[in-house]
BALOBA-1460 file (C-alpha; in Angstrom, 3 decimals):
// residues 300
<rec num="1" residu="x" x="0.000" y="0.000" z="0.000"/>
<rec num="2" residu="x" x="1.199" y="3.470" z="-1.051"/>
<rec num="3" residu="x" x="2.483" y="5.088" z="2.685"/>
<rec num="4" residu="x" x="0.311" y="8.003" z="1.952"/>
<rec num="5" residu="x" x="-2.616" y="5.813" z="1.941"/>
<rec num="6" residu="x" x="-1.624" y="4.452" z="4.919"/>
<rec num="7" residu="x" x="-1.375" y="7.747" z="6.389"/>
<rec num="8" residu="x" x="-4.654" y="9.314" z="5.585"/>
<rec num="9" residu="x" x="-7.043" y="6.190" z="6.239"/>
<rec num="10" residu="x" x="-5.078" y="6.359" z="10.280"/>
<rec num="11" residu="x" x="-5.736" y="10.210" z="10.347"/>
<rec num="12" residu="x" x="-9.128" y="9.668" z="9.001"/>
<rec num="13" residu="x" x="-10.120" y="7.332" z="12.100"/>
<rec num="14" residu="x" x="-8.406" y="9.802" z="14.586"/>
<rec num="15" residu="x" x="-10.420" y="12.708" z="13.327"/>
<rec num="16" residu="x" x="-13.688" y="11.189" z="12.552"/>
<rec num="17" residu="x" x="-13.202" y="12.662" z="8.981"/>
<rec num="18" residu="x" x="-14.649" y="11.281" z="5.809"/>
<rec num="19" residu="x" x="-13.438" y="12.241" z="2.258"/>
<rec num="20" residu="x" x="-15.767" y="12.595" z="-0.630"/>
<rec num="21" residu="x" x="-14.404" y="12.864" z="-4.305"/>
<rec num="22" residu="x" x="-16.013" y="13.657" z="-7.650"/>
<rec num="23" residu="x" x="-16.202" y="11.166" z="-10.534"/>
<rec num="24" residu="x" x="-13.607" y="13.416" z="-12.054"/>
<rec num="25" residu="x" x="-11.048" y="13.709" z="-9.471"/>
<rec num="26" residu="x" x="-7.434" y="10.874" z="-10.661"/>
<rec num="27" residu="x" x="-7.463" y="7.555" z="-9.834"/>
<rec num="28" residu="x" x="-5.593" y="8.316" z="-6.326"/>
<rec num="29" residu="x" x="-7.907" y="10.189" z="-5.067"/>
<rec num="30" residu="x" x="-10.925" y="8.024" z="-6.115"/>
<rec num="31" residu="x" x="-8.535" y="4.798" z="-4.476"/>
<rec num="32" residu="x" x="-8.602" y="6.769" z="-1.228"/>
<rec num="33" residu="x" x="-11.896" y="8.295" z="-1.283"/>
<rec num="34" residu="x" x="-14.670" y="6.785" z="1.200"/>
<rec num="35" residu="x" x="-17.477" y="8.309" z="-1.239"/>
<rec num="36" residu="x" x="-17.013" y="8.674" z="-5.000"/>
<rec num="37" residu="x" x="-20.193" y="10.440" z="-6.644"/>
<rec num="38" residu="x" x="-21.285" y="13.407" z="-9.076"/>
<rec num="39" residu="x" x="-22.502" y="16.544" z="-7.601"/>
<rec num="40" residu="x" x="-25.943" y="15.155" z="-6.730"/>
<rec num="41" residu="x" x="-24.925" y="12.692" z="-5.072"/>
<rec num="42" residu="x" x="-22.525" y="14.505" z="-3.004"/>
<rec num="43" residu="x" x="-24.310" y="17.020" z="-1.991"/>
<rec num="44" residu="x" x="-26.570" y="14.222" z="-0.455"/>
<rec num="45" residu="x" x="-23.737" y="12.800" z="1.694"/>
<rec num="46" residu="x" x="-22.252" y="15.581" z="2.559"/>
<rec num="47" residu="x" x="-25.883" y="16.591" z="4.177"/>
<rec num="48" residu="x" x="-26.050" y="12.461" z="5.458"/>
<rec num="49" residu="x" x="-22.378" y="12.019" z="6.966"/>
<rec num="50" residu="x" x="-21.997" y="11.267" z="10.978"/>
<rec num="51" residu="x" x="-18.643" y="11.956" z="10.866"/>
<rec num="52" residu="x" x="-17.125" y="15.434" z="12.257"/>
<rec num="53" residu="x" x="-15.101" y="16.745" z="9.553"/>
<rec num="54" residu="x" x="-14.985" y="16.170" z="6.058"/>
<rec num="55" residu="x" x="-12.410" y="16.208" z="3.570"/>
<rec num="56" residu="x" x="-13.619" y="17.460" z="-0.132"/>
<rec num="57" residu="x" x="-12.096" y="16.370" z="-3.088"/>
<rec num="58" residu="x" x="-13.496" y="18.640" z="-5.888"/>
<rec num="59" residu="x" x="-13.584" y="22.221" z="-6.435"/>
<rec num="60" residu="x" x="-14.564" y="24.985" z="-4.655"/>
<rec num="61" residu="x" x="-18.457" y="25.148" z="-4.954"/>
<rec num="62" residu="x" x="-18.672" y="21.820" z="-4.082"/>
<rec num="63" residu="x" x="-17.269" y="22.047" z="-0.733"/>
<rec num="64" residu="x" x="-19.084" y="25.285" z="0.066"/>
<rec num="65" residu="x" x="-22.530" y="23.086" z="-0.764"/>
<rec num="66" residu="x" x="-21.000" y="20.593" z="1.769"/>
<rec num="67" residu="x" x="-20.508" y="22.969" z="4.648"/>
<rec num="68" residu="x" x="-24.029" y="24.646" z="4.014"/>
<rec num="69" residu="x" x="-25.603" y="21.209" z="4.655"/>
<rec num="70" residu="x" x="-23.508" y="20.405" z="7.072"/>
<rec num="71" residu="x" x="-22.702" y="23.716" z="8.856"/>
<rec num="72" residu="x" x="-21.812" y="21.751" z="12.351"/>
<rec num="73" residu="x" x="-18.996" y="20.094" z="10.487"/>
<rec num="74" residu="x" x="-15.380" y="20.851" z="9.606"/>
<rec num="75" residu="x" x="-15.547" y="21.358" z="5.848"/>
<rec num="76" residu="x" x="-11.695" y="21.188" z="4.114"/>
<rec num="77" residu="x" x="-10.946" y="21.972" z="0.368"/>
<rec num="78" residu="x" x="-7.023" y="19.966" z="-0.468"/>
<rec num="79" residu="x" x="-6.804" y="22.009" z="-2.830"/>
<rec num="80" residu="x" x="-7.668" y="25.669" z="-1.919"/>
<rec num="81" residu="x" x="-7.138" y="27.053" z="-5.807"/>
<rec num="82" residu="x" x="-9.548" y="24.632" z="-6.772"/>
<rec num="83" residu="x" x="-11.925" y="26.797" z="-8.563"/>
<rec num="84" residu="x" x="-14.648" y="26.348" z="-11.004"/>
<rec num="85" residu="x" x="-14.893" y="28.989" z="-14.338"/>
<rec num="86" residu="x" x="-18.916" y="28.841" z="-14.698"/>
<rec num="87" residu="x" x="-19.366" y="29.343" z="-10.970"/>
<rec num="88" residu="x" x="-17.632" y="32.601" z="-11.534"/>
<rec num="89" residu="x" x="-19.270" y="33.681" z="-14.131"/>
<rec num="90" residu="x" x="-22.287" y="34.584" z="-12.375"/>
<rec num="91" residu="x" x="-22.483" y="36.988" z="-9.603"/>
<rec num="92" residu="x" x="-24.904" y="37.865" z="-6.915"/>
<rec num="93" residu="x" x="-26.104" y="41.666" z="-8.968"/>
<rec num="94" residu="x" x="-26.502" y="39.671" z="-11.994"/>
<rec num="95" residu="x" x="-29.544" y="37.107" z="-10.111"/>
<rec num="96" residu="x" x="-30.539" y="40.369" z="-8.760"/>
<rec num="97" residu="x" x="-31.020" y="42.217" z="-12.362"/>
<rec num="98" residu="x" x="-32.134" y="38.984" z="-13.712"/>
<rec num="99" residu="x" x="-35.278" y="39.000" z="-11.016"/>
<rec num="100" residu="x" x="-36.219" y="42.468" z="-11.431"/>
<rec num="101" residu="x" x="-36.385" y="41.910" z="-15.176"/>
<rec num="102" residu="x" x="-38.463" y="38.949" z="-15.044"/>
<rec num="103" residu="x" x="-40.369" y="39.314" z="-11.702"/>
<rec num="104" residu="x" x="-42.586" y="36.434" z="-12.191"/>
<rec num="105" residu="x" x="-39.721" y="34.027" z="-13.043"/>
<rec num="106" residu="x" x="-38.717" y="31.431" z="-10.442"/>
<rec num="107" residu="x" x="-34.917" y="31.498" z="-10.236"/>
<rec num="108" residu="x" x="-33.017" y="28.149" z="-10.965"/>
<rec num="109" residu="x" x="-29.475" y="27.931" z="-10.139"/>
<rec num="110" residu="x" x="-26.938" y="25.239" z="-10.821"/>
<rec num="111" residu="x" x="-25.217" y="23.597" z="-8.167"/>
<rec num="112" residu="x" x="-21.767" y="24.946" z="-10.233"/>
<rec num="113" residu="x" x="-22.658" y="28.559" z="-8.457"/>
<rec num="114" residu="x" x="-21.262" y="30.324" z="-5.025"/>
<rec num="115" residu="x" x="-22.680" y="30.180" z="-1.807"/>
<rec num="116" residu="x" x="-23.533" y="33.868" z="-2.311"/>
<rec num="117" residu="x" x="-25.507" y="33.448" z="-5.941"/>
<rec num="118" residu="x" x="-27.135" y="29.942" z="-4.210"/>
<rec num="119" residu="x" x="-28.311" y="32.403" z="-1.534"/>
<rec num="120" residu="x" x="-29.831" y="34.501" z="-4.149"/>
<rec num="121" residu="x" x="-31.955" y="31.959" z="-5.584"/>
<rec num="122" residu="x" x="-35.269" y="29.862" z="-5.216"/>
<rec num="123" residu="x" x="-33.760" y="26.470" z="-5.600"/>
<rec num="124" residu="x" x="-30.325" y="24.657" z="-6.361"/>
<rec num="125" residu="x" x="-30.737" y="21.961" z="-8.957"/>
<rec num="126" residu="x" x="-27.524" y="19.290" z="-10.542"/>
<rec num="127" residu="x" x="-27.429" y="17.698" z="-14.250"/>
<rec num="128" residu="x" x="-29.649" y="15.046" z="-12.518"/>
<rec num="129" residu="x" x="-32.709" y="16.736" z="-11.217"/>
<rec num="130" residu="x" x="-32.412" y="19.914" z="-13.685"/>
<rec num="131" residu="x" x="-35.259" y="18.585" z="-15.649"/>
<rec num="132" residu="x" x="-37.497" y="17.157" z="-12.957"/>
<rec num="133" residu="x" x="-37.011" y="20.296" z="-10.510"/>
<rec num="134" residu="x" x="-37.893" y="22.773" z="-13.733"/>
<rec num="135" residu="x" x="-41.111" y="20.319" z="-14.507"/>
<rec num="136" residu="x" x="-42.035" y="20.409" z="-11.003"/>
<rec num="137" residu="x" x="-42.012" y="24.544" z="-10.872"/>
<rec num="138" residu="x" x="-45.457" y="26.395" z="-10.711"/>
<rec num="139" residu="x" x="-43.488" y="29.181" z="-12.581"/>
<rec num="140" residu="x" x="-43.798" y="29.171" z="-16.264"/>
<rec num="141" residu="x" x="-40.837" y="30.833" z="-16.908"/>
<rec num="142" residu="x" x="-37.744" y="29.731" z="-15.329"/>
<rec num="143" residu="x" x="-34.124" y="32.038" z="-15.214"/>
<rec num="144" residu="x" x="-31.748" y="29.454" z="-15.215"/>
<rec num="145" residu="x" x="-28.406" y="30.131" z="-14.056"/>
<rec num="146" residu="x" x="-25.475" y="29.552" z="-15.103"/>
<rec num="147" residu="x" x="-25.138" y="26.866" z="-17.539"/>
<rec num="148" residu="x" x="-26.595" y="27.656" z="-20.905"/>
<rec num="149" residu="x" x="-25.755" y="24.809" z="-22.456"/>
<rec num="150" residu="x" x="-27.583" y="22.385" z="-19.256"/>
<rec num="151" residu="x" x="-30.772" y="25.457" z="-19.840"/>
<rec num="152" residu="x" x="-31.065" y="24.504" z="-23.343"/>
<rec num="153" residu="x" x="-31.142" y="21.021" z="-22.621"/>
<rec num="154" residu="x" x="-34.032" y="21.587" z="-20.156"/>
<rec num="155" residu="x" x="-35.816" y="23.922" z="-22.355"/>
<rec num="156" residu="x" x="-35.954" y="20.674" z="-24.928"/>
<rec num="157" residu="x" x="-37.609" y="18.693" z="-22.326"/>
<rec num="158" residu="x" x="-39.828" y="20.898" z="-20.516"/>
<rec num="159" residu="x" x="-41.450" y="22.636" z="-24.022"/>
<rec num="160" residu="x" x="-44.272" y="24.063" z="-21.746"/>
<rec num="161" residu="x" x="-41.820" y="26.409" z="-19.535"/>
<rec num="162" residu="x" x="-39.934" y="29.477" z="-20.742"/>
<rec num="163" residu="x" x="-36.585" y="28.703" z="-19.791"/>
<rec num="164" residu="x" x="-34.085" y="32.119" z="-19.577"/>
<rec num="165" residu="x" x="-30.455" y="30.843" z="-19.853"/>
<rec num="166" residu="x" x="-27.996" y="32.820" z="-18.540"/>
<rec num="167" residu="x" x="-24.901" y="32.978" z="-20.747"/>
<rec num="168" residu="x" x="-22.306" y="30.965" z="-18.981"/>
<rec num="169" residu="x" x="-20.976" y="28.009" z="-19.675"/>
<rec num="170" residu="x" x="-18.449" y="24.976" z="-18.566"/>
<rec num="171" residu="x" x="-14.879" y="25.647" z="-20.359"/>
<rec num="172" residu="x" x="-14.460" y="22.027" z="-20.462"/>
<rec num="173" residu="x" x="-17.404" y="20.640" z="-22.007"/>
<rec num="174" residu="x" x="-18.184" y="23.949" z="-24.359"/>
<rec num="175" residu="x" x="-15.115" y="22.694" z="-26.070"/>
<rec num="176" residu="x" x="-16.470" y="20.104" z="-27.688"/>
<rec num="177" residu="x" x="-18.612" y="20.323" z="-31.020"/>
<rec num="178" residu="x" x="-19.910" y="18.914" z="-33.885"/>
<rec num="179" residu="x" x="-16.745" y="18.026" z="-35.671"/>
<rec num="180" residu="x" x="-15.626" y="16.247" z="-32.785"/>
<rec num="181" residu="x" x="-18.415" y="14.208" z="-33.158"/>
<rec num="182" residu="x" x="-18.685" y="13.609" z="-36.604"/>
<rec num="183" residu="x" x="-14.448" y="12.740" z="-36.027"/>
<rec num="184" residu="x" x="-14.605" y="10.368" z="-33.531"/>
<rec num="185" residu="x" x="-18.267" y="8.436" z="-35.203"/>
<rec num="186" residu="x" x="-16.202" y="8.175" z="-38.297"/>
<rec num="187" residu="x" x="-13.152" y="6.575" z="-36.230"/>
<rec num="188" residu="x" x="-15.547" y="4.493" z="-33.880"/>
<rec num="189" residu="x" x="-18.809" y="3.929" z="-35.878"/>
<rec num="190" residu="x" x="-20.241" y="1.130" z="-34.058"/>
<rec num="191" residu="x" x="-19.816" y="2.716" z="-30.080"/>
<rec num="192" residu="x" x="-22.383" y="4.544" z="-28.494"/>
<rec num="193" residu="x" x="-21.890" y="8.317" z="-27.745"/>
<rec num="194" residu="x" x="-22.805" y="9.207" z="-23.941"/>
<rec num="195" residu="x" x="-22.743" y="13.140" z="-23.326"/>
<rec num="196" residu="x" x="-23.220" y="15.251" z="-20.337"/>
<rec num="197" residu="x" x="-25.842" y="17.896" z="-20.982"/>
<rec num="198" residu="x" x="-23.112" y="20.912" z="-20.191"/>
<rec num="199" residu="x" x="-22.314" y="20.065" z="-24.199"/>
<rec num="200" residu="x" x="-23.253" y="22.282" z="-26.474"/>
<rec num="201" residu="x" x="-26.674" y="21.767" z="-28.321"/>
<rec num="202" residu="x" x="-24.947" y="20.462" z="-31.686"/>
<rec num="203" residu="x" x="-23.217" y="17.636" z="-29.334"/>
<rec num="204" residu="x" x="-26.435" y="16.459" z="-27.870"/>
<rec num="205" residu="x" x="-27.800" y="16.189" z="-31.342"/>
<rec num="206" residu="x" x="-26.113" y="13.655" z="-32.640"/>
<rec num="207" residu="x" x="-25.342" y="11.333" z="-29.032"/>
<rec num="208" residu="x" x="-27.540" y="8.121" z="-28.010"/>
<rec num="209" residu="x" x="-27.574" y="9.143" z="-24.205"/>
<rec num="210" residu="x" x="-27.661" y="12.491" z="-22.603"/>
<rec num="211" residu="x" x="-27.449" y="12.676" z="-18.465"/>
<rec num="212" residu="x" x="-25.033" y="13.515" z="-15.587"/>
<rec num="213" residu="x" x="-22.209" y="11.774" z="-15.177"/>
<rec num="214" residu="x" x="-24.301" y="9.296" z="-12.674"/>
<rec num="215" residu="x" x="-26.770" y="8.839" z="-15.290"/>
<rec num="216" residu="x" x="-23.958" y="7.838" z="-18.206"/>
<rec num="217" residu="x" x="-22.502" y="5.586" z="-15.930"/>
<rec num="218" residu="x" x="-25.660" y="3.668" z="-14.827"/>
<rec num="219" residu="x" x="-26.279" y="3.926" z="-18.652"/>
<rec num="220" residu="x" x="-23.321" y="2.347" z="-19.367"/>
<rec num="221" residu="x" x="-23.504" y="-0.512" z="-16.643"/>
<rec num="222" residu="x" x="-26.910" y="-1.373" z="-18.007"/>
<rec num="223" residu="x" x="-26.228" y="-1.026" z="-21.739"/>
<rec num="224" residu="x" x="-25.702" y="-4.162" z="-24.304"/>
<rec num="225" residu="x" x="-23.361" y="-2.195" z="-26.303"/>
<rec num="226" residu="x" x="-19.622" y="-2.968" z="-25.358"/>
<rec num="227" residu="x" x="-18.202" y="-0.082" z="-27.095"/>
<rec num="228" residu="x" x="-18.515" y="3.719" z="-25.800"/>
<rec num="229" residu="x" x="-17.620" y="7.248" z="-26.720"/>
<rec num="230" residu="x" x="-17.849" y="9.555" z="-23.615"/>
<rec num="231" residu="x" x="-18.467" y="13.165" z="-23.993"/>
<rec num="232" residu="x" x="-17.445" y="14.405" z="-20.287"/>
<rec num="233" residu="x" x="-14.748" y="15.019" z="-18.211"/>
<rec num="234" residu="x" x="-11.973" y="12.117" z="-19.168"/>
<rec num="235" residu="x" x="-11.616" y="11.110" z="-15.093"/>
<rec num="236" residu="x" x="-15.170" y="9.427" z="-15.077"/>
<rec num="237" residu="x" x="-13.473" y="6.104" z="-17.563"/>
<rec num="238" residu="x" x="-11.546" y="5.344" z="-14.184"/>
<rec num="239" residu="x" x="-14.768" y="4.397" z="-12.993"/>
<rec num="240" residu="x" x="-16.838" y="2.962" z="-15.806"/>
<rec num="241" residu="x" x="-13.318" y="1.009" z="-16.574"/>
<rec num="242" residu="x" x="-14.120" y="-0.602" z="-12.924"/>
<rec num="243" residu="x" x="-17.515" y="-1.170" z="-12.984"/>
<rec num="244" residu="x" x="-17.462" y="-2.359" z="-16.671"/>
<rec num="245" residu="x" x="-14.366" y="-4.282" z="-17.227"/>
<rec num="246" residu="x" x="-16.133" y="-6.375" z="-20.151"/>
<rec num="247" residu="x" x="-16.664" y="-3.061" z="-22.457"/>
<rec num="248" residu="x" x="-14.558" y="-0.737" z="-24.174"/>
<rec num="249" residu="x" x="-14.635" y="3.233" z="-23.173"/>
<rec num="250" residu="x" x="-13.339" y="5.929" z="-25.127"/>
<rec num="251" residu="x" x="-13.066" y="10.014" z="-24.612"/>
<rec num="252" residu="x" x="-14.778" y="11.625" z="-27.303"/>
<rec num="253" residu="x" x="-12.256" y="14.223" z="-27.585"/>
<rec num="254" residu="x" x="-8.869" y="15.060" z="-25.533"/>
<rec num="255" residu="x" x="-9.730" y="18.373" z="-25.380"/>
<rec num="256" residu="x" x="-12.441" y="16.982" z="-22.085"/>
<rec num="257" residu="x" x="-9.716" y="17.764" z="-19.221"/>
<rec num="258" residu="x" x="-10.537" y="19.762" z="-15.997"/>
<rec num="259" residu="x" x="-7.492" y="21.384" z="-14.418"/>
<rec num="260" residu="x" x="-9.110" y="21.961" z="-11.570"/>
<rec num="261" residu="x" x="-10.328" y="18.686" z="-10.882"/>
<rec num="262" residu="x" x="-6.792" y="17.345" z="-11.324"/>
<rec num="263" residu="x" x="-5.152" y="20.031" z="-9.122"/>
<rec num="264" residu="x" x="-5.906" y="17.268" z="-5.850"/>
<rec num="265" residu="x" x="-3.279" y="15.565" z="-4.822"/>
<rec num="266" residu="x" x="-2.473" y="12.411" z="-2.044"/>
<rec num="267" residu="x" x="-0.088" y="15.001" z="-0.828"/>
<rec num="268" residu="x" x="-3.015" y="17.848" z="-0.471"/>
<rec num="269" residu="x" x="-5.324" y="15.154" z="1.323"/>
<rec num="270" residu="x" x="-2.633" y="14.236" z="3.990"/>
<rec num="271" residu="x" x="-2.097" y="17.677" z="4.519"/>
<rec num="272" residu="x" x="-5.306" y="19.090" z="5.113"/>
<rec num="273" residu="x" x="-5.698" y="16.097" z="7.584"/>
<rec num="274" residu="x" x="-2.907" y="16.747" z="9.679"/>
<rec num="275" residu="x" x="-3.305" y="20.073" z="9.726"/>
<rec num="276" residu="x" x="-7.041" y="21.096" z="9.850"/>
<rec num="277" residu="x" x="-5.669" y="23.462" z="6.356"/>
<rec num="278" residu="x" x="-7.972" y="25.013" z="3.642"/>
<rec num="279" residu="x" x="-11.160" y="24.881" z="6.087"/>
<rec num="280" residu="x" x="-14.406" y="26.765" z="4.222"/>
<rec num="281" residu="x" x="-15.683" y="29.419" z="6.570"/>
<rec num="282" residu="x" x="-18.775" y="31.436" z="5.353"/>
<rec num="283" residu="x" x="-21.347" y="33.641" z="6.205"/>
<rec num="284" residu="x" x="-24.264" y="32.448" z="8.883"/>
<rec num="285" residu="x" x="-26.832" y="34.899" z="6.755"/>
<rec num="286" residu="x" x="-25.338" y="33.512" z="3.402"/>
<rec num="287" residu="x" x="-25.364" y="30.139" z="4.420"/>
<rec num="288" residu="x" x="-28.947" y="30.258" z="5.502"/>
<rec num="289" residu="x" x="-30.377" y="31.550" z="2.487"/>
<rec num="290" residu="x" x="-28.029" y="29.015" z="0.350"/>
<rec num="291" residu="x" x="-29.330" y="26.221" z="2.539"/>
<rec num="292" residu="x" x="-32.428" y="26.766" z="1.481"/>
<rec num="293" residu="x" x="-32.031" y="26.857" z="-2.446"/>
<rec num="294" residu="x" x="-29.955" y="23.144" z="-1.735"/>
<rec num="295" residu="x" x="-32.677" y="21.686" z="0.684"/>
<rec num="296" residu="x" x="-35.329" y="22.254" z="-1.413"/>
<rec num="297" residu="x" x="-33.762" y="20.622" z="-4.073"/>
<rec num="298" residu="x" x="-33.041" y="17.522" z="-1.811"/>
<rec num="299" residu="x" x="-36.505" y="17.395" z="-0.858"/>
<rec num="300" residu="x" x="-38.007" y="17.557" z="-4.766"/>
C-alpha cells in the first residue's frame, strides 16, 4: 500500500473525517476516497455524513454546498485554488437584475454557483434533477443560471416552460462540437456516444444518451453495447473502466480535461488532515439563504 494511503485512512479514524471525491477527481484520489459520486450525489452525503469533519475532493463550490448542509462540520478543500470557471461567471447583482427583469420568473441555479448566488436563488438543482425540478415549478418561466448549455437542454424537455439561460458556460465541455463528433463516429462507428448535458446543443444532437455523469454511468452498466464514446470530463473512464471491465470506453475528444479537478493531490489530502488546512468558513446569513435553495432541491 502506497504510505500516503496508509497515512490518511489512520488520520481519518483519529479525526472522525470522511473524504468525498467527484467522478472526475485521478485515480488516487478516487482509491482513497470513502465516497465517490457526481454533484448530486454529493451534496446528499455531505448533508447524510456522521462523521465530524470532512475532507472534499473537488472544487470549490462543491465544498461550500457541503458545509451549508452540514454547517456543524469541519468542511476542508485539499486544494484551496480549486476553482470552477462557470461558478464565476455569475455573480450575486446579476440574479438580482435577472429578477427584477423577469419578476414572475422562479430562479433556478446550478449547483456549479457560489454560496452567495445559491443564496440569491429559489432552488439549487444538478445535471440530474435539472429537468425534474424545472417540470415540477409552478413558474412558467424559469431564469436558469449559469449553464446555458444544461438550460437549453431543459428547455428541450420541458417545451411548456420558458426557460431564460444565462450565458455561462463549462470551459471544459463547451469545447467540444460537432466536428468532434462527426471525427470520432467516423473513427468508432459502431460505439455509443454518452454526453453530459453541459455540451453544447450540436453535441447532444447527434449522441444516443444524454445525463449527468451518474446517469452515463448507470447507462453504461446497463447497456448491451460494449463499445462507448464519452463526452465528459476524461476522469469518469476510471470508474466505468471498474464497474465495466467487459466493455470498451473511449473520450470523445482530448480536449475533455478539468485542471481543476486534477489540481488534488495524495499530498493535499494528507495535509489538510494533519493540519485542519484550507477549512471553508462562510457567512451564517449567506449560508442560511443558500441552505435553502440546496434543501429544497433535496426534498423535490
Amino acid at each position: 500500500m502506497n504510505p500516503l494511503y496508509e497515512k490518511i485512512t489512520q488520520l481519518k479514524k483519529e479525526k472522525n473525517a470522511v473524504i468525498l471525491a467527484h467522478y472526475y477527481q485521478t485515480e488516487g484520489i478516487l482509491e482513497i476516497a470513502d465516497f465517490v459520486g457526481d454533484s448530486f450525489a454529493l451534496s446528499k452525503q455531505a448533508a447524510l455524513t456522521d462523521a465530524d469533519m470532512i475532507v472534499f475532493c473537488g472544487v470549490r463550490f462543491m465544498a461550500e454546498s457541503a458545509k451549508i448542509l452540514s454547517p456543524g462540520k469541519k468542511v476542508l478543500l485539499p486544494a484551496q485554488d480549486a476553482g470552477c470557471p462557470m461558478a464565476d461567471m455569475v455573480s450575486p447583482s446579476d440574479v438580482k437584475r435577472l429578477r427584477a427583469q423577469y419578476p414572475d420568473a422562479a430562479v433556478v441555479c446550478y449547483v456549479n454557483t457560489s454560496s452567495q448566488v445559491k443564496a440569491e436563488c429559489d432552488i439549487c438543482v444538478t445535471s440530474s434533477n435539472a429537468v425534474k425540478i424545472a417540470a415540477s415549478r409552478e413558474e412558467q418561466r424559469i431564469i436558469f443560471i449559469p449553464d446555458r448549455n444544461l438550460a437549453h437542454f431543459v428547455a428541450r424537455q420541458v417545451p411548456e416552460k420558458q426557460i431564460i439561460p444565462f450565458d455561462g458556460y463549462c470551459i471544459v465541455h463547451h469545447r467540444i462540437n460537432a466536428e468532434d463528433v462527426l471525427k470520432a463516429k467516423a473513427a468508432m462507428p459502431d460505439a455509443k456516444l454518452l454526453v453530459h448535458p453541459e455540451c453544447p446543443s450540436e453535441v447532444i444532437d447527434k449522441a444516443d444518451f444524454t445525463g449527468s455523469t451518474a446517469q452515463i454511468i448507470s447507462y453504461a452498466k446497463q447497456s448491451l453495447d460494449k463499445k462507448f464514446l464519452i463526452g465528459t470530463e476524461e476522469g469518469i473512464l476510471s470508474t466505468l473502466r471498474k464497474e465495466n471491465p467487459d466493455k470498451e470506453f473511449y473520450l470523445l475528444s482530448p480536449k475533455l480535461f478539468c485542471v481543476n479537478m486534477k489540481k488534488t493531490k495524495l499530498e493535499d489530502v494528507l495535509n489538510a488532515l494533519v493540519f485542519d488546512q484550507h477549512e471553508i468558513l462562510l457567512d451564517a446569513e449567506i449560508m442560511r439563504k443558500a441552505k435553502q435553495s440546496l434543501d429544497r432541491m433535496l426534498l423535490a
